[in-house]
LUMGUTOR-402630 format. One record per residue (C-alpha): chain; y, z, x; residue in three letters. Coordinates in nm, 3 decimals, decimal comma. Layout:
[pt "A"; [Y; Z; X]; "Ala"]
...
This chain:
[pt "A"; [11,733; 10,424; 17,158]; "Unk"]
[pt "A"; [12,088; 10,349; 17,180]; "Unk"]
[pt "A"; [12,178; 10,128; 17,507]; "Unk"]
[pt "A"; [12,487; 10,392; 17,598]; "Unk"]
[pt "A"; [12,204; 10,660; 17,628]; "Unk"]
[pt "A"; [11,948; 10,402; 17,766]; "Unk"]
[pt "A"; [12,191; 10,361; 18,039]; "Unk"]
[pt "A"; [12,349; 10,668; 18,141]; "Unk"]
[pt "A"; [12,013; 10,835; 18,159]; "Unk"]
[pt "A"; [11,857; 10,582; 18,405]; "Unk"]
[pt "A"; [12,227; 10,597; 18,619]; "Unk"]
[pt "A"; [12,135; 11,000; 18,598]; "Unk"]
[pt "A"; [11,805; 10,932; 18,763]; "Unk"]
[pt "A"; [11,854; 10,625; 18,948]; "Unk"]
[pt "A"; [12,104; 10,826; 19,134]; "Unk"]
[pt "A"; [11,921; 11,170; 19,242]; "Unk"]
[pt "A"; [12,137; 11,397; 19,009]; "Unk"]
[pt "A"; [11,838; 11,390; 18,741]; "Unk"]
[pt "A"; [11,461; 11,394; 18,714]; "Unk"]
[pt "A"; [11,275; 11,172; 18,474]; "Unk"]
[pt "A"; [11,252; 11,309; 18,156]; "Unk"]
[pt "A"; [11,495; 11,549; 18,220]; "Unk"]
[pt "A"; [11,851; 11,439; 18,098]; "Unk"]
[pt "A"; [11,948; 11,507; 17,726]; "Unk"]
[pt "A"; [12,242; 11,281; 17,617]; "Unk"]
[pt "A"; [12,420; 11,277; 17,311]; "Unk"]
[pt "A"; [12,652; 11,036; 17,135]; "Unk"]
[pt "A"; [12,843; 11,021; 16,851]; "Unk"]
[pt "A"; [12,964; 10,742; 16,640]; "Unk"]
[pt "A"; [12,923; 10,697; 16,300]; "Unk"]
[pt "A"; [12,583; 10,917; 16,329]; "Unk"]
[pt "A"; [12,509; 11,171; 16,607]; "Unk"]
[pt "A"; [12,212; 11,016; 16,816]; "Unk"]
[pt "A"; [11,997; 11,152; 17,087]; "Unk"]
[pt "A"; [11,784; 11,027; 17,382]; "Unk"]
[pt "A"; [11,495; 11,237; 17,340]; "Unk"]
[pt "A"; [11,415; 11,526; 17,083]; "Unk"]
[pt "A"; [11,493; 11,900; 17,231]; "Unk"]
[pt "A"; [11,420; 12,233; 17,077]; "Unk"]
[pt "A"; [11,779; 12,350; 17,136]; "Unk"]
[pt "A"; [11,919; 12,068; 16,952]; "Unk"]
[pt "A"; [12,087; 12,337; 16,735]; "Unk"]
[pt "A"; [12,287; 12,452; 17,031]; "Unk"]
[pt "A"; [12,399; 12,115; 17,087]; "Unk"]
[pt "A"; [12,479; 12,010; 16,723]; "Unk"]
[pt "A"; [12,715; 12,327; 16,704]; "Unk"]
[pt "A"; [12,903; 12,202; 17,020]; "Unk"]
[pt "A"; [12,969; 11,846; 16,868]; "Unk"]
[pt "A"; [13,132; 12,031; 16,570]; "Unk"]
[pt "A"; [13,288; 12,251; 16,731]; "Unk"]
[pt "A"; [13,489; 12,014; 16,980]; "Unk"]
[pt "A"; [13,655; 11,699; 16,971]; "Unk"]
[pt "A"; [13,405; 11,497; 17,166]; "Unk"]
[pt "A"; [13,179; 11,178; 17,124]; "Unk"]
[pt "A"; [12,967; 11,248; 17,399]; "Unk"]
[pt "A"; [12,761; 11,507; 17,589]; "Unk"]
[pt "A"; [12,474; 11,542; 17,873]; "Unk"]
[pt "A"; [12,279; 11,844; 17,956]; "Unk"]
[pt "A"; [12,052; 11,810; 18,257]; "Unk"]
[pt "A"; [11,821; 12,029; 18,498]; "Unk"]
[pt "A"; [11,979; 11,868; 18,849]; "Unk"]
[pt "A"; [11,730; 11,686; 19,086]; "Unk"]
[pt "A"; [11,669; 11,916; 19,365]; "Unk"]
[pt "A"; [11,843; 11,974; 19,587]; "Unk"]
[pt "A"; [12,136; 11,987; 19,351]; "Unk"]
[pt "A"; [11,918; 12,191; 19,142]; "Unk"]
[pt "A"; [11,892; 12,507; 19,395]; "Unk"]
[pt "A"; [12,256; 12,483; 19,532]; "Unk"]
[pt "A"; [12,361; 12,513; 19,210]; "Unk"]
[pt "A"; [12,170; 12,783; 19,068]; "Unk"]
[pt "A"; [12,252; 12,963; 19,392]; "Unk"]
[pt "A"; [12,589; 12,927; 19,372]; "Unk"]
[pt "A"; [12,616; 13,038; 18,994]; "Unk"]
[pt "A"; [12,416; 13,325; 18,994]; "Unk"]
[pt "A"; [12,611; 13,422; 19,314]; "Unk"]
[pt "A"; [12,942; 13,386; 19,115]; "Unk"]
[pt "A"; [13,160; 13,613; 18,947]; "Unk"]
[pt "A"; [13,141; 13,326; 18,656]; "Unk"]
[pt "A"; [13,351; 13,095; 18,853]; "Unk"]
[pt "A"; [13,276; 12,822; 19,156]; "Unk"]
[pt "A"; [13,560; 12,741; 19,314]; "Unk"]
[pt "A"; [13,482; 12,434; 19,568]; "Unk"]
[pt "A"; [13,727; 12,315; 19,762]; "Unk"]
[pt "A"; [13,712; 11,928; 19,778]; "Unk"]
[pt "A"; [13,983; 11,704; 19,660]; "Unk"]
[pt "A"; [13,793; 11,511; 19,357]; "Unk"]
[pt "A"; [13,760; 11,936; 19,212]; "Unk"]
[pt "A"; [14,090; 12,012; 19,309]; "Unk"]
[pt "A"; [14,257; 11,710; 19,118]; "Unk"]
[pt "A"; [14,016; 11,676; 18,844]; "Unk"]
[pt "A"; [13,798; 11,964; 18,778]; "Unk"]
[pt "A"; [13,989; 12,259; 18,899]; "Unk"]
[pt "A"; [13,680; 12,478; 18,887]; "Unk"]
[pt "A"; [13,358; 12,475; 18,772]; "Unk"]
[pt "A"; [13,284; 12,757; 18,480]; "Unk"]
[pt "A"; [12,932; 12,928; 18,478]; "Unk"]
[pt "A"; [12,795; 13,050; 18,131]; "Unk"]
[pt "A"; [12,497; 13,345; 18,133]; "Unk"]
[pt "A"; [12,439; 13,293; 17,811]; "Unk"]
[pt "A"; [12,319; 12,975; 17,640]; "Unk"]
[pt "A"; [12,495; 13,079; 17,296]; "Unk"]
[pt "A"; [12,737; 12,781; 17,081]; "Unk"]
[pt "A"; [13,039; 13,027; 17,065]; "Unk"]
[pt "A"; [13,034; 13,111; 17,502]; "Unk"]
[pt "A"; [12,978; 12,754; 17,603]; "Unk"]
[pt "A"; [13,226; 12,614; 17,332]; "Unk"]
[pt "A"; [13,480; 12,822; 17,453]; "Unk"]
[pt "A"; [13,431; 12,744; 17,835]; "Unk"]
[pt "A"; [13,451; 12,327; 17,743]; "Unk"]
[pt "A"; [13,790; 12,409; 17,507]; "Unk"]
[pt "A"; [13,947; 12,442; 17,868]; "Unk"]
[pt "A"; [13,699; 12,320; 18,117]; "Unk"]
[pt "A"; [13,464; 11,987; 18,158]; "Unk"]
[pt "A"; [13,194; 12,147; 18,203]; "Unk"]
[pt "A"; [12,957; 12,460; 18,238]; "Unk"]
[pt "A"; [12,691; 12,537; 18,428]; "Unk"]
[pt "A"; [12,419; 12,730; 18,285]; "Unk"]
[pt "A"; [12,230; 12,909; 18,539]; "Unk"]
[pt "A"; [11,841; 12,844; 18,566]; "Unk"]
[pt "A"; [11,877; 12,565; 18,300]; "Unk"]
[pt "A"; [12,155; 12,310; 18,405]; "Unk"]
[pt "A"; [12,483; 12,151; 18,335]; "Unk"]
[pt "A"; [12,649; 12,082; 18,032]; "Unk"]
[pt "A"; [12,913; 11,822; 18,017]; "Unk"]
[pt "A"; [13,120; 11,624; 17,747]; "Unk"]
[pt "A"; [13,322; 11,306; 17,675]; "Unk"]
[pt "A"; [13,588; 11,250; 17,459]; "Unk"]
[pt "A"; [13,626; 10,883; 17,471]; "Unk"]
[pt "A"; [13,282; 10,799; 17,586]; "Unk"]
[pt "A"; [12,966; 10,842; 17,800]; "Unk"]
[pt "A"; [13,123; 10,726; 18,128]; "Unk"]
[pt "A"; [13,309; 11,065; 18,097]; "Unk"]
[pt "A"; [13,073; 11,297; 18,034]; "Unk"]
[pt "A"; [12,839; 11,115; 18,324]; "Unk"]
[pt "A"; [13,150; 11,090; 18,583]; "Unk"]
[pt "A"; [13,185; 11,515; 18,524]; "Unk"]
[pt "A"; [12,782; 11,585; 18,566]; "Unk"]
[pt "A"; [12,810; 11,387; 18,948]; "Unk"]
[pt "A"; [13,108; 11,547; 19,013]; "Unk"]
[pt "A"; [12,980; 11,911; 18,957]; "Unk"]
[pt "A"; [12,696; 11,826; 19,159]; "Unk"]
[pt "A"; [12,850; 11,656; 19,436]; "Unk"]
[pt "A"; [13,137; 11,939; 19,470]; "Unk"]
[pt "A"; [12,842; 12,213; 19,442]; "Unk"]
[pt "A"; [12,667; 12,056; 19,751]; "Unk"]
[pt "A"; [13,004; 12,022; 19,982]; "Unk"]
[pt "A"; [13,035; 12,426; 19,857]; "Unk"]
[pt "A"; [12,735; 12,532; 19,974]; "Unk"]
[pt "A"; [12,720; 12,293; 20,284]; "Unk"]
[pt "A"; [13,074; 12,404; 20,386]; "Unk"]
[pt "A"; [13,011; 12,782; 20,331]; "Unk"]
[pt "A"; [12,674; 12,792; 20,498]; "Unk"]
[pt "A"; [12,871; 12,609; 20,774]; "Unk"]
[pt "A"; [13,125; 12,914; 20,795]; "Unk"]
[pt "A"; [12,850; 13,211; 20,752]; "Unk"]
[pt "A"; [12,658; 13,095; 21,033]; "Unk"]
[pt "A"; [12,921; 13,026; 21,300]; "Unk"]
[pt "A"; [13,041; 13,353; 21,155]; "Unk"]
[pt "A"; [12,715; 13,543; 21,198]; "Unk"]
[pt "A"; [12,735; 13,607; 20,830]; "Unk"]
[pt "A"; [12,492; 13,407; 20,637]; "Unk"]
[pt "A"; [12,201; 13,697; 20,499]; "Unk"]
[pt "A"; [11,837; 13,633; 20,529]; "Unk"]
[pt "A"; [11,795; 13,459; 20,128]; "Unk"]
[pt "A"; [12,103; 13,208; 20,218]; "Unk"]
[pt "A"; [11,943; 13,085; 20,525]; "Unk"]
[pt "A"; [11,567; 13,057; 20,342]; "Unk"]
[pt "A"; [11,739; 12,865; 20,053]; "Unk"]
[pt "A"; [11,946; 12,650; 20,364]; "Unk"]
[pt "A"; [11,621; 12,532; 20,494]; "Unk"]
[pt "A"; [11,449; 12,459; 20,201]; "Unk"]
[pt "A"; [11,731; 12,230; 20,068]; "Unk"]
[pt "A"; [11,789; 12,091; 20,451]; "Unk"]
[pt "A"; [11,399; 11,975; 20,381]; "Unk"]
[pt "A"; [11,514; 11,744; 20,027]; "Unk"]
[pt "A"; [11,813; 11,603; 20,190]; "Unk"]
[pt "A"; [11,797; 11,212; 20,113]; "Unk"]
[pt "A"; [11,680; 11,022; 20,482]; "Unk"]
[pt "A"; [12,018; 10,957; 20,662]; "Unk"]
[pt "A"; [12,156; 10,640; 20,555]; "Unk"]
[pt "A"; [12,085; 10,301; 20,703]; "Unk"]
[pt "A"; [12,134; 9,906; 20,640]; "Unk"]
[pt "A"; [12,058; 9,660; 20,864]; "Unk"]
[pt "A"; [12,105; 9,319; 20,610]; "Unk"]
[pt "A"; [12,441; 9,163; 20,585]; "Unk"]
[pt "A"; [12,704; 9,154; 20,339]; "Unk"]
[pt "A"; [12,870; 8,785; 20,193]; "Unk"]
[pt "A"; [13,068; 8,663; 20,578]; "Unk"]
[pt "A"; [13,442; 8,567; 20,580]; "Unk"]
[pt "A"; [13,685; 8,389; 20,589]; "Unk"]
[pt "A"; [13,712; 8,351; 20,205]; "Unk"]
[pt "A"; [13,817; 8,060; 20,044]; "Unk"]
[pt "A"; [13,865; 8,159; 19,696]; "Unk"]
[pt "A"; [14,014; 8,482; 19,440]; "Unk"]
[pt "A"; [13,671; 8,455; 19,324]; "Unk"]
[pt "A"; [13,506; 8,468; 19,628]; "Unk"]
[pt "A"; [13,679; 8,747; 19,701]; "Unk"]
[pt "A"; [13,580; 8,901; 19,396]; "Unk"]
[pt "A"; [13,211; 8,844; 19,469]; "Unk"]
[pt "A"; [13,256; 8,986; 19,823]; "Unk"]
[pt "A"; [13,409; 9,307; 19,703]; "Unk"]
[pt "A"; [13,149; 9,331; 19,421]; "Unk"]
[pt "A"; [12,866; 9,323; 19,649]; "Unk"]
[pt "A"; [13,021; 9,605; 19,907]; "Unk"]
[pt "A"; [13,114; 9,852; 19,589]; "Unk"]
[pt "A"; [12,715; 9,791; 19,467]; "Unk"]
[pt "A"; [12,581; 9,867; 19,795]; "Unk"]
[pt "A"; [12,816; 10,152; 19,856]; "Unk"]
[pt "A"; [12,658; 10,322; 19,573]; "Unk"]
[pt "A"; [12,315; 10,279; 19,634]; "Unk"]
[pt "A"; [12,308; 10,416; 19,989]; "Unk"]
[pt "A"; [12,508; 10,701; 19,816]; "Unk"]
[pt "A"; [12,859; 10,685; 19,957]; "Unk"]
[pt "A"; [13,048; 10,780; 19,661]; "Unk"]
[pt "A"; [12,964; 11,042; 19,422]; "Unk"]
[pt "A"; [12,991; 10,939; 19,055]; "Unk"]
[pt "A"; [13,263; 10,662; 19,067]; "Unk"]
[pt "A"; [13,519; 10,777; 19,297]; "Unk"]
[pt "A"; [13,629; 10,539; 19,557]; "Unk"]
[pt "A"; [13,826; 10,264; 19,583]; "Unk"]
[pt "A"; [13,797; 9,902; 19,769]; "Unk"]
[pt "A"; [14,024; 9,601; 19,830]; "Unk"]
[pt "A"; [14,082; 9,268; 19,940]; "Unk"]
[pt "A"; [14,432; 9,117; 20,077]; "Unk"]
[pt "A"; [14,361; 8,732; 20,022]; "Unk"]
[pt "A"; [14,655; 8,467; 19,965]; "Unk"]
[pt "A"; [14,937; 8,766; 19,953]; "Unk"]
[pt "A"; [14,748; 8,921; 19,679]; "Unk"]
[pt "A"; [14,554; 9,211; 19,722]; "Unk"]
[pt "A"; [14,256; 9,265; 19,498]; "Unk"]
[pt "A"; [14,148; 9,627; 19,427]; "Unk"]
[pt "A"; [13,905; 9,792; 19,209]; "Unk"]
[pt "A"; [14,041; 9,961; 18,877]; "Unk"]
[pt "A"; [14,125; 10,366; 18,886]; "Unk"]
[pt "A"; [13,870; 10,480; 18,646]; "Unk"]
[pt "A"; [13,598; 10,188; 18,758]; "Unk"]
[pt "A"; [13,232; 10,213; 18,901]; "Unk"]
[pt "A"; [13,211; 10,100; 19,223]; "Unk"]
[pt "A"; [12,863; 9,948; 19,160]; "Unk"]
[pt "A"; [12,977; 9,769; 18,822]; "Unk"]
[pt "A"; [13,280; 9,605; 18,901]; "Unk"]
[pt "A"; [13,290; 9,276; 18,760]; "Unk"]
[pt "A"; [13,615; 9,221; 18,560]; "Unk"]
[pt "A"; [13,718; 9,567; 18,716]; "Unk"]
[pt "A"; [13,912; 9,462; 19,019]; "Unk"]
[pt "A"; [14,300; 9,385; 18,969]; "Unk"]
[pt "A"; [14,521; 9,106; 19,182]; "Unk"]
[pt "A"; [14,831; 9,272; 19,280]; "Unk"]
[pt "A"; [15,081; 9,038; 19,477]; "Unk"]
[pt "A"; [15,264; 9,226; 19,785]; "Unk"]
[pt "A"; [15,595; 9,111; 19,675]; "Unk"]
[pt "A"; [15,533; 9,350; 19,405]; "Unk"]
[pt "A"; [15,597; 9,032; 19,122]; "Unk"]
[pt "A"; [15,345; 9,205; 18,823]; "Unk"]
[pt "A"; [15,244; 9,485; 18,651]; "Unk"]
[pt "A"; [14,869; 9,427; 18,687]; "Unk"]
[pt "A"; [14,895; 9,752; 18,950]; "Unk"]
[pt "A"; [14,942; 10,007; 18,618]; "Unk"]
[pt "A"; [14,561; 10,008; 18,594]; "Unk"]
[pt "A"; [14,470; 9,938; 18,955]; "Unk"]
[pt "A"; [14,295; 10,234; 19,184]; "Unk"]
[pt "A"; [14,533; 10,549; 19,219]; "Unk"]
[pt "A"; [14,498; 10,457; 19,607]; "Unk"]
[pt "A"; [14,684; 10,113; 19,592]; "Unk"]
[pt "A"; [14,972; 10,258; 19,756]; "Unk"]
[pt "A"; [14,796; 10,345; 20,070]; "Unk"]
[pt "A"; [14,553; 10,034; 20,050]; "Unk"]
[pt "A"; [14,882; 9,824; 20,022]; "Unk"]
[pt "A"; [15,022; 10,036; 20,350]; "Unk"]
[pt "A"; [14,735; 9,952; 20,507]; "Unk"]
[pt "A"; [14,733; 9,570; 20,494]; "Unk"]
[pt "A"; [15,144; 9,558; 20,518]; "Unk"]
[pt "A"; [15,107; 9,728; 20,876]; "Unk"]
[pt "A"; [14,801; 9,719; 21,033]; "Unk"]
[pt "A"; [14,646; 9,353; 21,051]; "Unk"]
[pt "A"; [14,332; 9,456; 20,807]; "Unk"]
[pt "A"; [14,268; 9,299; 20,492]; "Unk"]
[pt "A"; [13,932; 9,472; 20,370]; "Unk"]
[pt "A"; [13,931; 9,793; 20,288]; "Unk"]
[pt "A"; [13,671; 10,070; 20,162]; "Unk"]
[pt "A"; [13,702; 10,391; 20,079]; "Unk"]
[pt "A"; [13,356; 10,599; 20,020]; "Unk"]
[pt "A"; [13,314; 10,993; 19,990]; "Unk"]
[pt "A"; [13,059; 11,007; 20,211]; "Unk"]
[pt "A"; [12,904; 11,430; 20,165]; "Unk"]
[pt "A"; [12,849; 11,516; 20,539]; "Unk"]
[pt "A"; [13,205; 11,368; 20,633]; "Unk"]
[pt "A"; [13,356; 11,555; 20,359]; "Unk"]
[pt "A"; [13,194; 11,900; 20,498]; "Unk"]
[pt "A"; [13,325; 11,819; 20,841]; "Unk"]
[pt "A"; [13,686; 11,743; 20,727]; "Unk"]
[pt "A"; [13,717; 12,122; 20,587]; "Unk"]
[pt "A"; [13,552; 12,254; 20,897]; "Unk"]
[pt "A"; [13,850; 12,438; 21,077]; "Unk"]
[pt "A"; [13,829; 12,741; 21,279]; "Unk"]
[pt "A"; [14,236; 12,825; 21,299]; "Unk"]
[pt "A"; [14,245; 13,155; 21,025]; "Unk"]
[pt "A"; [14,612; 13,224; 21,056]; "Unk"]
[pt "A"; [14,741; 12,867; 21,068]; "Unk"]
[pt "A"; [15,031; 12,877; 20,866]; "Unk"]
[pt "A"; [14,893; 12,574; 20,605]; "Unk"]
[pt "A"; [14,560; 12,766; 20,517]; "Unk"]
[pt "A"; [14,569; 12,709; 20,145]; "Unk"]
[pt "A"; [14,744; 12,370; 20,189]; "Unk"]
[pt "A"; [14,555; 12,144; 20,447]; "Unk"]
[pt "A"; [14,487; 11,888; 20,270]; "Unk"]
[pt "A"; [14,837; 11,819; 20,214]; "Unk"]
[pt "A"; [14,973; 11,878; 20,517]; "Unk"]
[pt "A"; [14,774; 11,943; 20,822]; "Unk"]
[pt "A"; [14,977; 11,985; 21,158]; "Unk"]
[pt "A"; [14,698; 11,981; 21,392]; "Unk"]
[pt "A"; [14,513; 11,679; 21,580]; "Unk"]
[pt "A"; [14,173; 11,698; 21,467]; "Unk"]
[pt "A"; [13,869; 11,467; 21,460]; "Unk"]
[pt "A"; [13,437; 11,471; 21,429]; "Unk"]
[pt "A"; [13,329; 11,238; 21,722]; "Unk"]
[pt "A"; [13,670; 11,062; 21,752]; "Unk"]
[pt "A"; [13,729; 10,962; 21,406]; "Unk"]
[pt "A"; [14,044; 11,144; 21,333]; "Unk"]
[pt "A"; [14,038; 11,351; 21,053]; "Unk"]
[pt "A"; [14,422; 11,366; 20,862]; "Unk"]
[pt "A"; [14,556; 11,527; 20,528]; "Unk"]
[pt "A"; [14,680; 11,308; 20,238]; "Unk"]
[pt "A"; [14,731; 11,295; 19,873]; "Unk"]
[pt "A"; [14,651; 11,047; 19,643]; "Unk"]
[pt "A"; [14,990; 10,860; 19,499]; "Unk"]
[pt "A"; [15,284; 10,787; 19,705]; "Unk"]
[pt "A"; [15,422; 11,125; 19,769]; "Unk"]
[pt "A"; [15,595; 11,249; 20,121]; "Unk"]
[pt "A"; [15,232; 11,410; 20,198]; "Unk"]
[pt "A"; [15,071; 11,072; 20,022]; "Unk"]
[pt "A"; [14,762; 10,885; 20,206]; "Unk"]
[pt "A"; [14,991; 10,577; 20,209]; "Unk"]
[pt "A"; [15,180; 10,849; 20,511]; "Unk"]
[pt "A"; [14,908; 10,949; 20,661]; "Unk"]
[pt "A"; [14,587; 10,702; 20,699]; "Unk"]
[pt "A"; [14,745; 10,348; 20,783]; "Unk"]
[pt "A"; [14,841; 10,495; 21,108]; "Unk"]
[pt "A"; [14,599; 10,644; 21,229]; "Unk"]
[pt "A"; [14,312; 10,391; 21,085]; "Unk"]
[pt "A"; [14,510; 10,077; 21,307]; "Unk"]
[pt "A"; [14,284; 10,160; 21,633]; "Unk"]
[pt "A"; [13,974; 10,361; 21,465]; "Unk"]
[pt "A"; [13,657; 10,272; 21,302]; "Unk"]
[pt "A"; [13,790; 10,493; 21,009]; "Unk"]
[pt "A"; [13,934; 10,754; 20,895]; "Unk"]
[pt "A"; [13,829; 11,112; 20,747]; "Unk"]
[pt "A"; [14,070; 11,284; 20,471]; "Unk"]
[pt "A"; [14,073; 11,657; 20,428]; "Unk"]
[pt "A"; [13,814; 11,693; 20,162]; "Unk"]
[pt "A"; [13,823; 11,368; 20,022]; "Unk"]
[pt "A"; [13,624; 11,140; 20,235]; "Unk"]
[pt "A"; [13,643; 10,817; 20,395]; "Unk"]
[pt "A"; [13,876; 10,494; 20,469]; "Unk"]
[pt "A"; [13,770; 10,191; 20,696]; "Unk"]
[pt "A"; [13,903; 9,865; 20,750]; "Unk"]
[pt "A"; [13,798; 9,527; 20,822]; "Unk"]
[pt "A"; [13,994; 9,197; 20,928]; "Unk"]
[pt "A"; [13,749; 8,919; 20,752]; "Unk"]
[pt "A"; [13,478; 9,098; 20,529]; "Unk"]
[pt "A"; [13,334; 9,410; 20,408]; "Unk"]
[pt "A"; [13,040; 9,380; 20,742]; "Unk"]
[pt "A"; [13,267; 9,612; 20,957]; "Unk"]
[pt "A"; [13,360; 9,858; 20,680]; "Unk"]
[pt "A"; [13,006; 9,891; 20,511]; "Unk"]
[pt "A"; [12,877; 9,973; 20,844]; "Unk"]
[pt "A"; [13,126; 10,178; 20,963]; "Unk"]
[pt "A"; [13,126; 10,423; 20,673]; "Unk"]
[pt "A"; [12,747; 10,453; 20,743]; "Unk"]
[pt "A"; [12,778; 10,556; 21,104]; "Unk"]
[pt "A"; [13,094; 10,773; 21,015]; "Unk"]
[pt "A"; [12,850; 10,991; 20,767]; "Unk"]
[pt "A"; [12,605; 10,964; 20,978]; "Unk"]
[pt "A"; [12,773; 11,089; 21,291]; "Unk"]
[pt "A"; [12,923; 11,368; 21,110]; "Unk"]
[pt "A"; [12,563; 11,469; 20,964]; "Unk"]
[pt "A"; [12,395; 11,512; 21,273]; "Unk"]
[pt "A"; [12,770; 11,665; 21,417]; "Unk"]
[pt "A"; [12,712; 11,952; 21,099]; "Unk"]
[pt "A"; [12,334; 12,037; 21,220]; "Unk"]
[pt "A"; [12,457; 12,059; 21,562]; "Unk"]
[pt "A"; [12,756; 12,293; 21,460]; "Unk"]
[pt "A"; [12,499; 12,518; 21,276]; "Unk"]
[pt "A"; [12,285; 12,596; 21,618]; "Unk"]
């Protein structure tokens, strides 16, 4: 099999988005190949000739992806519509096909990433390569679960949430993953060396992956070591980031920063003002919920929060503040160095999660940990 497929299946699985067996990937180079045979291979095939891709991945999710989902598009009017930032900036919305024809799923990916395809999965595509088509499947999954989460959230402290929404609640309450936990250590400060450094912020990106703090490869983490402050790539998996992280000098003397995260402005803010030199930045699900949670209907932002949020709000004293990415007047290099300079972290409307550290990546990892975890068992206790 070809390695591209080998691997993107197993990151399907490894990660909870896919069952064993269940993935179908497709990639094309100078011949189309295939992971695995499938009887609707002629569906497929017409799709690749149809559209200028290379890649494609159509999956059952893992449950509980795999209810929420089918839920959610059987509920829709052929549209979800999450909320979240990474959907908002990326995604837009996420199409739903009810028919599992070439011509109606063609037509949906000429304008969309992906389509979901109720009772049998998600279909996504690349046009430059797997990584695409695998970074769209997590995303439609992750947004799907902060959907449902945040709407069941509303219904019930609403009173509104029928009889079949609160069965399907508790049944996918009952597959959640175990809360998080790590009780190890990561590589201790002070570090002597770029490389060092580099190893350091390896290690935190892998392990913020595998306790699931990040869907597909959004996030970011840093370093500020000799006035240089390494970051991780935009674009790069948090959990694969050797030759992926990018020395940018504060005084601002190169133009390594064109391909560094999309977050280096606030990452740089950060470090110029508030003493910290490691930084992480996970999107956490539970903390992501709880950042959209806001009971103020005729606050004159509804519709724009996440830009611009005039009220003080927090989950369990970690403040909870609006930001885009980039370097705008409603930019996260505005809003989060601020307010992170005397908290364990910070929360960002539908985003997710920045915290800091002075010497290492110890303080950070475990902070994000307790953040999520906080702000799971602060979402159960909202519900009774």
């Amino acid at each position: 099999m070809n390695q591209i497929l080998r691997t993107y299946e197993d990151k399907l699985i490894k990660s909870g988005l896919a069952e064993a067996g269940a993935p179908l990937l497709g990639c094309l180079d100078a011949d189309l190949e295939w992971n695995r045979t499938d009887p609707d291979f002629a569906v497929f095939e017409a799709i690749f000739e149809r559209l200028n891709i290379n890649s494609l991945i159509f999956s059952r999710p893992a449950e509980p992806y795999r209810s929420i989902i089918d839920y959610l598009a059987e509920t829709s009017n052929g549209i979800i519509t999450p909320q979240d930032c990474e959907t908002r900036m990326f995604l837009h919305d996420l199409p739903v096909s009810f028919q599992f024809l070439p011509d109606e799923i063609t037509s949906i990916l000429k304008k969309r990433k992906s389509v979901i395809i109720p009772g049998r999965g998600i279909i996504t595509c690349g046009m430059v390569g797997m990584e695409q088509a695998y970074v769209t499947y997590a995303s439609v999954c992750f947004a799907c679960f902060i959907k449902f989460f945040s709407d069941f959230l509303w219904d019930a402290k609403k009173g509104n949430a029928d009889q079949r929404k609160r069965k399907l609640f508790d049944g996918v309450v009952k597959q959640l993953d175990p809360p998080a936990s790590f009780h190890g250590s990561l590589i201790k400060g002070p570090f002597n060396s770029a490389d060092r450094v580099c190893e350091a912020i390896q290690e935190a990106g892998r392990l913020t992956v595998e306790h699931r703090l990040v869907d597909s490869y959004f996030g970011n983490i840093s370093f500020c070591h000799s006035r240089t402050l390494y970051i991780s790539q935009t674009g790069s998996s948090l959990d694969d980031l050797k030759e992926c992280i990018d020395p940018c000098p504060l005084d601002g003397s190169s133009c390594v920063p064109i391909t560094a995260s999309s977050e280096l402005p606030a990452h740089l803010k950060i470090v110029q003002t508030t003493g910290y030199r490691a930084i992480l930045h996970g999107h956490p699900k539970f903390s992501v919920i709880l950042s959209m949670d806001c009971d103020i209907e005729n606050c004159k932002c509804r519709g724009a929060c996440h830009l611009k949020c005039p009220h003080d709000r927090s989950v369990r004293g970690i403040p909870i503040v609006s930001g885009e990415v980039g370097s705008g007047p409603h930019s996260l290099c505005n809003t989060v160095p601020g307010a992170i300079r005397s908290e364990p972290g910070v929360i960002v409307y539908g985003h997710g999660v920045f915290t800091a550290g002075t010497t290492d990546f110890n303080r950070p990892f475990k902070n994000l940990i307790e953040i999520e975890n906080n702000c799971r068992e602060e979402y159960f206790d909202r519900i009774r």
